[in-house]
C-alpha positions in Angstrom: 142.5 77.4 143.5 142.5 81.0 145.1 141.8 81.1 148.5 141.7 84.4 150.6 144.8 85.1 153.3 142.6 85.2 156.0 141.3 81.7 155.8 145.1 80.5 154.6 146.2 81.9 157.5 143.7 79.9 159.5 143.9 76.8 157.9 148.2 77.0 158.7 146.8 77.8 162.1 145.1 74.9 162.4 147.7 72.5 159.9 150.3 73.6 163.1 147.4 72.2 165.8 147.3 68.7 163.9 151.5 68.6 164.0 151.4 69.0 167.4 148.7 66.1 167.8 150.6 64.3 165.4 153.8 64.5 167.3 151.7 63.6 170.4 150.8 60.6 168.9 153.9 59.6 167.9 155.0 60.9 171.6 152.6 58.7 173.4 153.5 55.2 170.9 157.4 55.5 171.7 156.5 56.4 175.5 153.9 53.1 175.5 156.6 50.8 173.9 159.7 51.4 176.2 157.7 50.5 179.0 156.9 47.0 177.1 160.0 46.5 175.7 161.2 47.5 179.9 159.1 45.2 180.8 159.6 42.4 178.7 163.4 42.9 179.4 162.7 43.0 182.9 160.9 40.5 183.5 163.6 38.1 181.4 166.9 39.7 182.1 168.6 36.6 182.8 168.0 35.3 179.6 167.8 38.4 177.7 170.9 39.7 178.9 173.0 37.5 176.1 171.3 39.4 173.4 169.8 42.7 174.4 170.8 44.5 171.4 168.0 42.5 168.9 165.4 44.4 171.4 167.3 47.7 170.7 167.4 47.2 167.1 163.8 45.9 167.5 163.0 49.0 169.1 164.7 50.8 166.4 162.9 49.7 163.5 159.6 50.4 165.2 159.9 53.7 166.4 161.6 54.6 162.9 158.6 53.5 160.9 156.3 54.9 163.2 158.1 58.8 163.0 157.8 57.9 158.9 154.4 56.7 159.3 153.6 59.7 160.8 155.6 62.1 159.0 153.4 60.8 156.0 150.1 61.4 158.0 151.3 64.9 158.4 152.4 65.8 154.9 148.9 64.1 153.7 147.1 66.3 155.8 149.1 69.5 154.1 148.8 68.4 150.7 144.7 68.2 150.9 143.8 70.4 153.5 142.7 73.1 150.9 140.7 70.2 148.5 138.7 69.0 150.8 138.1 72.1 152.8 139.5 70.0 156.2 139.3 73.1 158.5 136.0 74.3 157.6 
């Protein structure tokens, strides 16, 4: 498919607008969980003190799955944004 530079040049314009929503996203999910996992923790120190580091490696997983999760959203978005004509 040929497509003009103009309206390349707009859709990358716009691909870079939907990374930074995406990262917002992503931003705004790892913000929400550490204050539940603070919480959580702070609300049962006294028992959760013995074995913090399951919530850190709890934590871990999520946020690691979420950033691929997203990564994939991203990289979805760039592989059809000229198929389906996304921007127009």
């Amino acid at each position: 498919m040929t497509i003009n530079p103009e309206m390349e040049k707009k859709y990358h314009s716009k691909l870079n607008g939907d990374s930074v929503l995406v990262v917002g996203m992503l931003a705004l999910l790892i913000g929400v969980e550490l204050f539940v996992i603070g919480k959580i923790v702070g609300a049962t120190w006294e028992i959760a003190s013995n074995f913090y580091y399951l919530y850190v490696i709890f934590f871990g997983l999520i946020v690691v799955v979420e950033t691929i999760g997203c990564l994939r959203v991203r990289d979805s978005i760039k592989k059809h944004m000229f198929e389906f004509t996304y921007y127009d």
